[in-house]
PDBQT receptor file of N, H, CA, C and O in Angstrom, charges set to zero:
ATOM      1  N   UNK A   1       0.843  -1.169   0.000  1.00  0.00    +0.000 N 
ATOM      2  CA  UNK A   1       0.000   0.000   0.000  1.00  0.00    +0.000 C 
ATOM      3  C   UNK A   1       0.893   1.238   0.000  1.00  0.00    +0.000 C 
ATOM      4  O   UNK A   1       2.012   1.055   0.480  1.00  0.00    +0.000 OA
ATOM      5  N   UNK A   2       0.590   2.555  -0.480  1.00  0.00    +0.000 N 
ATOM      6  H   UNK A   2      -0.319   2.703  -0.870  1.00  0.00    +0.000 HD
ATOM      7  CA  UNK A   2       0.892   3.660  -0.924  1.00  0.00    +0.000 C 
ATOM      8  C   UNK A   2       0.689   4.978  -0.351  1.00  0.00    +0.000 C 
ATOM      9  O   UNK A   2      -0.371   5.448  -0.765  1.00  0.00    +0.000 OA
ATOM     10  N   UNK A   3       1.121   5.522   0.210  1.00  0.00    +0.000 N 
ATOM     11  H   UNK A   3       1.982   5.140   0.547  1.00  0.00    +0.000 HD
ATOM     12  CA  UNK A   3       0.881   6.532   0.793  1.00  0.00    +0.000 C 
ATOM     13  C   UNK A   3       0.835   7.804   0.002  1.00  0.00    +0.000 C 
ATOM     14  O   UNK A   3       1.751   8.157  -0.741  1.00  0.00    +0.000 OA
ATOM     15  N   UNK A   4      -0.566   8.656   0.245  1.00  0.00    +0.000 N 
ATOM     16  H   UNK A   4      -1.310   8.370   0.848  1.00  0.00    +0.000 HD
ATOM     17  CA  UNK A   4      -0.642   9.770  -0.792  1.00  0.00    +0.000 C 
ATOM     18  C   UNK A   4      -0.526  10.677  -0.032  1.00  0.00    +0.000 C 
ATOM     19  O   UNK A   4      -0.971  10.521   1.105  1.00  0.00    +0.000 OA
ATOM     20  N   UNK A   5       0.185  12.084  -0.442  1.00  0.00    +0.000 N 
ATOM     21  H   UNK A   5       0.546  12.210  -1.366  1.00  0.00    +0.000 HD
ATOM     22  CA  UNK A   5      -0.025  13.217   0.263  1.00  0.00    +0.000 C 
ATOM     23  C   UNK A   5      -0.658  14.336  -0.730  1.00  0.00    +0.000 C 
ATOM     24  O   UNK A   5      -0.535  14.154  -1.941  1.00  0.00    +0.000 OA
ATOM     25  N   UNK A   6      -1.254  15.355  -0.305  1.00  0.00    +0.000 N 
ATOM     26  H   UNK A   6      -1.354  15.503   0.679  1.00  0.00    +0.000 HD
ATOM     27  CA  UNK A   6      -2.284  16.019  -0.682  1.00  0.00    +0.000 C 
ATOM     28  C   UNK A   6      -1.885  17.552   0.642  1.00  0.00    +0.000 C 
ATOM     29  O   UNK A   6      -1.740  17.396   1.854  1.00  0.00    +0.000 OA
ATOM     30  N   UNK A   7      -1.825  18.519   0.092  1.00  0.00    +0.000 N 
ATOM     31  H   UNK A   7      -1.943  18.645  -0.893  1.00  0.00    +0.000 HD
ATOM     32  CA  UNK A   7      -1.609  19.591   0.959  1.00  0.00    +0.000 C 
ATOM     33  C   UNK A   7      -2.966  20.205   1.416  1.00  0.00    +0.000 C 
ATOM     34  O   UNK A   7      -2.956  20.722   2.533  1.00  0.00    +0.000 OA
ATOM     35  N   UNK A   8      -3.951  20.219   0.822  1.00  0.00    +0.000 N 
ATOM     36  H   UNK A   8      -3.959  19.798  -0.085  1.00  0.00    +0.000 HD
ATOM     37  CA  UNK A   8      -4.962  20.625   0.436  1.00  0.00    +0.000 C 
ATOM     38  C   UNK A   8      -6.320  19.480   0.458  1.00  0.00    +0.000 C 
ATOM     39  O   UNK A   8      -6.057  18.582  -0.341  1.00  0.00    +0.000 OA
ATOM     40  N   UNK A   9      -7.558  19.275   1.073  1.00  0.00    +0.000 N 
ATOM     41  H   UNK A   9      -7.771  20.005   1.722  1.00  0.00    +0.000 HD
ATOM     42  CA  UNK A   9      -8.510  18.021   0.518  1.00  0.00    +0.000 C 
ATOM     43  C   UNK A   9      -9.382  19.378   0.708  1.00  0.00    +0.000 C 
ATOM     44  O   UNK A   9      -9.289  20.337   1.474  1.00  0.00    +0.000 OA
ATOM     45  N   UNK A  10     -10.318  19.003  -0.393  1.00  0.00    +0.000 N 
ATOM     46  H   UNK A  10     -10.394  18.223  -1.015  1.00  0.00    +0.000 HD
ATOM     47  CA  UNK A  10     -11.622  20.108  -0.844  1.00  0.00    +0.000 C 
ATOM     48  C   UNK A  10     -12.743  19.486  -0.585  1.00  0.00    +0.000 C 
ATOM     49  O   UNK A  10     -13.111  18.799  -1.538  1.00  0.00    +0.000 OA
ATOM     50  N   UNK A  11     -13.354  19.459   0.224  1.00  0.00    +0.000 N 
ATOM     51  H   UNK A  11     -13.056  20.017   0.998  1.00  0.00    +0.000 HD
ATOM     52  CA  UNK A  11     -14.563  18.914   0.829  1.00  0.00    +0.000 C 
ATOM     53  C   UNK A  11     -15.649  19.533  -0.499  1.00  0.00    +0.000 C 
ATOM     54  O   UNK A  11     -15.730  20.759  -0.578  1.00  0.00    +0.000 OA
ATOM     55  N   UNK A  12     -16.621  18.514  -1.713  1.00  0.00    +0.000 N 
ATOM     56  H   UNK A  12     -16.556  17.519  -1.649  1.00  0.00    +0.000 HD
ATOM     57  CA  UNK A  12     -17.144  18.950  -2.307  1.00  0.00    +0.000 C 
ATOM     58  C   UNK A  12     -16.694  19.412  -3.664  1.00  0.00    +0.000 C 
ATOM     59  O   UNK A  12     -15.995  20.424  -3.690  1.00  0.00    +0.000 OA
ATOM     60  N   UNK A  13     -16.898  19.006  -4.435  1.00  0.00    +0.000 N 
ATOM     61  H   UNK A  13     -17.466  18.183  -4.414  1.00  0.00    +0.000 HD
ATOM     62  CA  UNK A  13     -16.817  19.614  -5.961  1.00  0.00    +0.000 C 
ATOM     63  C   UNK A  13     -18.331  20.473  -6.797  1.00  0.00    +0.000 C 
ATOM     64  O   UNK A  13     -18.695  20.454  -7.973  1.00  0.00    +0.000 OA
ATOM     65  N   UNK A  14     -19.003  21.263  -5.397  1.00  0.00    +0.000 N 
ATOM     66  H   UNK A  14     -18.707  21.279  -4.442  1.00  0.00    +0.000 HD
ATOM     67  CA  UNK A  14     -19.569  21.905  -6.349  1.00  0.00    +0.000 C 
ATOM     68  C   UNK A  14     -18.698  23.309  -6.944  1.00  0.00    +0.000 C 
ATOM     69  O   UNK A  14     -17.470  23.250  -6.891  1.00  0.00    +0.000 OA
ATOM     70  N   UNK A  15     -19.500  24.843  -7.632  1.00  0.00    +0.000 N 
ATOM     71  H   UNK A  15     -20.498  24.891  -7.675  1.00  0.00    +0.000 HD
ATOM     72  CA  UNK A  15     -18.685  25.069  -8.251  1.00  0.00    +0.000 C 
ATOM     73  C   UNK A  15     -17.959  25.828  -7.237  1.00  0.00    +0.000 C 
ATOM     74  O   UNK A  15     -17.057  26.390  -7.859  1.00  0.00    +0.000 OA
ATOM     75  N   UNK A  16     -17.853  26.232  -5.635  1.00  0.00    +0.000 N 
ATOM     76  H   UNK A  16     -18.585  25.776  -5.130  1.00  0.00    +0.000 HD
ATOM     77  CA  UNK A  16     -16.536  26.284  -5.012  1.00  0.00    +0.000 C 
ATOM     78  C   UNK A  16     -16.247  25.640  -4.784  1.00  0.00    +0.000 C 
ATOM     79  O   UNK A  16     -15.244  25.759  -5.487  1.00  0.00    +0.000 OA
ATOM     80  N   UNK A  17     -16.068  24.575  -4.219  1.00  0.00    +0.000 N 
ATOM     81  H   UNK A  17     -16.883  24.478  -3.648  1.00  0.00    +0.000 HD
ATOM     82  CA  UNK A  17     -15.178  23.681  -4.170  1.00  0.00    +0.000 C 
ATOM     83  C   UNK A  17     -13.875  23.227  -5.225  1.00  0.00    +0.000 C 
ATOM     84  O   UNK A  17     -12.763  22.818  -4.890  1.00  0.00    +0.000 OA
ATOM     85  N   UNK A  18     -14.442  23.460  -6.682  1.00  0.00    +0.000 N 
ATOM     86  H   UNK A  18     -15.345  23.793  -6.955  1.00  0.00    +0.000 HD
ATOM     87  CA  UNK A  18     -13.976  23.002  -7.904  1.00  0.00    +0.000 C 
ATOM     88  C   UNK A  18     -13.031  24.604  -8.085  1.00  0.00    +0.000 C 
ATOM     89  O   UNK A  18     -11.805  24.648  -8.182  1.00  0.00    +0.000 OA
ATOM     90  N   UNK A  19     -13.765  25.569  -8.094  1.00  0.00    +0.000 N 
ATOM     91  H   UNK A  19     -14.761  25.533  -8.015  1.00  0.00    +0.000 HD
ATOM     92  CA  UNK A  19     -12.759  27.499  -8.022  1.00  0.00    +0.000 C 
ATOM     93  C   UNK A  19     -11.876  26.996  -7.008  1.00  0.00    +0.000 C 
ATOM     94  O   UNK A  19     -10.780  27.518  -7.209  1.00  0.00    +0.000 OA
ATOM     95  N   UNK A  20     -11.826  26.190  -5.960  1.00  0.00    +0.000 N 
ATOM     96  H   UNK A  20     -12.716  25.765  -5.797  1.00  0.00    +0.000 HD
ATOM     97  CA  UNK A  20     -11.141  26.453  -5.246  1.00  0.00    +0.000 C 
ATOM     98  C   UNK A  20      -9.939  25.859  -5.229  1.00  0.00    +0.000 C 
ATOM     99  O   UNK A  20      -8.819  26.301  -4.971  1.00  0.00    +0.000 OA
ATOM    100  N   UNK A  21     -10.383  24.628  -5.589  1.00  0.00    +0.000 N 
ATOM    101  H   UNK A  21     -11.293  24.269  -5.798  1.00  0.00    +0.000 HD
ATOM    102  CA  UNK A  21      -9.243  23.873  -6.040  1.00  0.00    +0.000 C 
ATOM    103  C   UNK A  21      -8.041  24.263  -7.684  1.00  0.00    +0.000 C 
ATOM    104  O   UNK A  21      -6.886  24.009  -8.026  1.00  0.00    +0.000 OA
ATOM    105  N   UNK A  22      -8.967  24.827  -8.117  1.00  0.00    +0.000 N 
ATOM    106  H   UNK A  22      -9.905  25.034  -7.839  1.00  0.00    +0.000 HD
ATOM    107  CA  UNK A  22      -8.227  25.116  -9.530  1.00  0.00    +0.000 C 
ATOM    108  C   UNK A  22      -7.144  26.568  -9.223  1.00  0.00    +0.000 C 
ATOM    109  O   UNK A  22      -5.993  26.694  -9.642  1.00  0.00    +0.000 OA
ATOM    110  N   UNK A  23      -7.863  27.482  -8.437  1.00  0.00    +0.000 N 
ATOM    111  H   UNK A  23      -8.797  27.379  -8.096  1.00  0.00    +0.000 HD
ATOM    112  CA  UNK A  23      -7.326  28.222  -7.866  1.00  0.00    +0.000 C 
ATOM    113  C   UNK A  23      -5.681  27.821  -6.859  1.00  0.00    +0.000 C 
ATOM    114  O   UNK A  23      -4.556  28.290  -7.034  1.00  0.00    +0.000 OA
ATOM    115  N   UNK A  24      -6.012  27.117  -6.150  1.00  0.00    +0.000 N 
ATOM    116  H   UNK A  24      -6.925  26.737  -6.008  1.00  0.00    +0.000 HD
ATOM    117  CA  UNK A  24      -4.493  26.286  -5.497  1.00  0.00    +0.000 C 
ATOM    118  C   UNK A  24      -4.046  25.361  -6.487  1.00  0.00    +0.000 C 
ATOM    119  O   UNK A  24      -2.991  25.017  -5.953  1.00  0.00    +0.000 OA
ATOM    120  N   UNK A  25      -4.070  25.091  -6.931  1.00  0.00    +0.000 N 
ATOM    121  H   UNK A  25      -4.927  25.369  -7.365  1.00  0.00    +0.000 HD
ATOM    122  CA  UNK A  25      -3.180  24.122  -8.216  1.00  0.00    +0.000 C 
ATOM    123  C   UNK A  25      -2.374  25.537  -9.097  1.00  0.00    +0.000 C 
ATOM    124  O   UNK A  25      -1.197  25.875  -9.223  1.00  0.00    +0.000 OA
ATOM    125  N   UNK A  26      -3.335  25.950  -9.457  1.00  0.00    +0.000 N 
ATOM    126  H   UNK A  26      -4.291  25.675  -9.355  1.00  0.00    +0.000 HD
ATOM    127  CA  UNK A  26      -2.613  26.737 -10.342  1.00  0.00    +0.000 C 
ATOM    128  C   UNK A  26      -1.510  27.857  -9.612  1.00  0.00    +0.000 C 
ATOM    129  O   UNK A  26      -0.616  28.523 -10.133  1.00  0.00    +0.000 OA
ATOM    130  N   UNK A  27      -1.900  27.780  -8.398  1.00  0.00    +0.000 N 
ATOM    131  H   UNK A  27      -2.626  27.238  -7.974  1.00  0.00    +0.000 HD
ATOM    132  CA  UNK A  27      -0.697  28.128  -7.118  1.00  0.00    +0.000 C 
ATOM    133  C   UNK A  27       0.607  27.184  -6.753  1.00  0.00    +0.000 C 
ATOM    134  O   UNK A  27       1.523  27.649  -6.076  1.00  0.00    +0.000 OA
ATOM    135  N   UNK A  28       0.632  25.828  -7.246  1.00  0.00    +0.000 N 
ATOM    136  H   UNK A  28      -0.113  25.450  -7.796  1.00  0.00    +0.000 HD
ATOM    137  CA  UNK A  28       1.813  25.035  -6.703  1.00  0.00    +0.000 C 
ATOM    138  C   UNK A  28       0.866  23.883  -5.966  1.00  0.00    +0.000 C 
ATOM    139  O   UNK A  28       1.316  22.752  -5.784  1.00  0.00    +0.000 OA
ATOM    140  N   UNK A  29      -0.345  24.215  -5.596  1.00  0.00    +0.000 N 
ATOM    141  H   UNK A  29      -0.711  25.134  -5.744  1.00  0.00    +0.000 HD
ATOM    142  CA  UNK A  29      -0.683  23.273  -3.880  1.00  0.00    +0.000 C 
ATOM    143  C   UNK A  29      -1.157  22.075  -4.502  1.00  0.00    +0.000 C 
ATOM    144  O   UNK A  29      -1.710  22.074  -5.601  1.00  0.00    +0.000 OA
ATOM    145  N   UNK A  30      -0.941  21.028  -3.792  1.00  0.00    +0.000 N 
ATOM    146  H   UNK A  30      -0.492  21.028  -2.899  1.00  0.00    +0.000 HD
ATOM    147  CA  UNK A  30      -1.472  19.756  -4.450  1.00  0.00    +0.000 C 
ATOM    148  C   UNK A  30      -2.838  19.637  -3.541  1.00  0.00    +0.000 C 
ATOM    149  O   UNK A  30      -3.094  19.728  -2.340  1.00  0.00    +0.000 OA
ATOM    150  N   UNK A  31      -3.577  19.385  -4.741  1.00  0.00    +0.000 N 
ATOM    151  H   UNK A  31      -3.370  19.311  -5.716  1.00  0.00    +0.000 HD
ATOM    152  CA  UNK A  31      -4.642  19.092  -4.090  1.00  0.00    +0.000 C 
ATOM    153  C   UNK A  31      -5.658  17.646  -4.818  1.00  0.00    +0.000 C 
ATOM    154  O   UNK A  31      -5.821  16.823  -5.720  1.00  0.00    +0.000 OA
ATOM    155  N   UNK A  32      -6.078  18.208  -3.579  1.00  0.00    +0.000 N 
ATOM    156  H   UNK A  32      -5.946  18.876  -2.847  1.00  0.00    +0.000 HD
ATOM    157  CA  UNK A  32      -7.324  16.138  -3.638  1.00  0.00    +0.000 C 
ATOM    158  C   UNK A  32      -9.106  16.637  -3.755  1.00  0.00    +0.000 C 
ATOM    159  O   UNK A  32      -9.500  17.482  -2.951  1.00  0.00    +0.000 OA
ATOM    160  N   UNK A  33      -9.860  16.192  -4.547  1.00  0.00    +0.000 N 
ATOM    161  H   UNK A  33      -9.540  15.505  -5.200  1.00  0.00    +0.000 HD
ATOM    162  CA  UNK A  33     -11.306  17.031  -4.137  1.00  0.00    +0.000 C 
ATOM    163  C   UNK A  33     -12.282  15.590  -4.091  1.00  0.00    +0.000 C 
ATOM    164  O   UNK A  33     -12.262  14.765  -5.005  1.00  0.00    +0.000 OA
ATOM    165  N   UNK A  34     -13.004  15.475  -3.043  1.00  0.00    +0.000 N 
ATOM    166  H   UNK A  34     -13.021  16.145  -2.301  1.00  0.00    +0.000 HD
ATOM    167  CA  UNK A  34     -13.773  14.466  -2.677  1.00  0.00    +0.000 C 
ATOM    168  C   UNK A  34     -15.655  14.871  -2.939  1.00  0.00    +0.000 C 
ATOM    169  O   UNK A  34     -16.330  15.887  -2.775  1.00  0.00    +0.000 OA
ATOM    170  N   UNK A  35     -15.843  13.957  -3.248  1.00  0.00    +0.000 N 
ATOM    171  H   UNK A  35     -15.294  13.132  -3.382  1.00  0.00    +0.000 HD
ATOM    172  CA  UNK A  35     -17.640  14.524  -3.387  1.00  0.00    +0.000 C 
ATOM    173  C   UNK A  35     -17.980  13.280  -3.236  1.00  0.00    +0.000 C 
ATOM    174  O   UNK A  35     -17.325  12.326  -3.654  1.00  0.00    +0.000 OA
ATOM    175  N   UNK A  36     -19.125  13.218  -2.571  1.00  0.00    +0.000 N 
ATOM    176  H   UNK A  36     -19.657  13.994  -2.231  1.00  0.00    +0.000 HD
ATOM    177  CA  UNK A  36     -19.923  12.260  -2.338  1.00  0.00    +0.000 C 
ATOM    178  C   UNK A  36     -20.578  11.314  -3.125  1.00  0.00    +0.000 C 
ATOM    179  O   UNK A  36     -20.504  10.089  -3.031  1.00  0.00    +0.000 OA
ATOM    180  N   UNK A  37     -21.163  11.917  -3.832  1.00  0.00    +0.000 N 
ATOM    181  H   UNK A  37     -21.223  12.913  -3.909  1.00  0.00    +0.000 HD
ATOM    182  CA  UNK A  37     -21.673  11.721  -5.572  1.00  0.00    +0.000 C 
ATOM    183  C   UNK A  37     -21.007  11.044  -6.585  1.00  0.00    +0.000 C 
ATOM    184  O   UNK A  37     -19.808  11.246  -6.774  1.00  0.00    +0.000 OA
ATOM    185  N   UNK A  38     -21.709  10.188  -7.324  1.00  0.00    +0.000 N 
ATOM    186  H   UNK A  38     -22.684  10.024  -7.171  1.00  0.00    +0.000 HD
ATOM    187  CA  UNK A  38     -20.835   9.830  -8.523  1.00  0.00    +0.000 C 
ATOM    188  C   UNK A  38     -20.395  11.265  -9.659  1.00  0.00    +0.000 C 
ATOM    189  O   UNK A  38     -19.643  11.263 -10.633  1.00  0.00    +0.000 OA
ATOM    190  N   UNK A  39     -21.169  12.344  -9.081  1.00  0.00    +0.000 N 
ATOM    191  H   UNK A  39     -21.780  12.345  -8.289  1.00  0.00    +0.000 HD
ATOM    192  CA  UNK A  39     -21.340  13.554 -10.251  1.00  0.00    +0.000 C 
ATOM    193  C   UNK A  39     -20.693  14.389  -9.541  1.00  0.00    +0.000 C 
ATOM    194  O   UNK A  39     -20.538  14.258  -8.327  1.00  0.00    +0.000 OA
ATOM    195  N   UNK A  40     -20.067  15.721 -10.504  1.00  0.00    +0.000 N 
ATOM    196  H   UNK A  40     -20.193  15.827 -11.490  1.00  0.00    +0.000 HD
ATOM    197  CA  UNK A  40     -19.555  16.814  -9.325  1.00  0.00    +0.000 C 
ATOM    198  C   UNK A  40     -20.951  17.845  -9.521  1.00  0.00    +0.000 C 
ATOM    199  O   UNK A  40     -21.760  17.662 -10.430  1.00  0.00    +0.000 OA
ATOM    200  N   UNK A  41     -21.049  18.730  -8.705  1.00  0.00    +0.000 N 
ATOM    201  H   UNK A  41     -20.392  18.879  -7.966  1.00  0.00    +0.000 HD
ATOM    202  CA  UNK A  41     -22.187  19.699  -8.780  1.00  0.00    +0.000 C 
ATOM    203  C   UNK A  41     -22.718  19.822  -7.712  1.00  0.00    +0.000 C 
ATOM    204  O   UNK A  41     -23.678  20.582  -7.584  1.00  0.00    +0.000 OA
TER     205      UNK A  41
């Protein structure tokens, strides 16, 4: 097993969650975005 690191987890991929994350990536931050859903929204 594998250990992931993630600086950042985004609770939600609606559309903040999703600004928010695109926003820190495009900063350097690694990030992870989780949604509950098979769908983001």
């Amino acid at each position: 097993m594998t250990a992931e690191h993630w600086d950042v987890v985004v609770i939600g991929a609606g559309p903040a969650g999703l600004a928010a994350a695109l926003h820190l990536q495009a900063h350097g931050v690694e990030v992870k975005v989780l949604e509950a859903r098979s769908r983001v929204g």
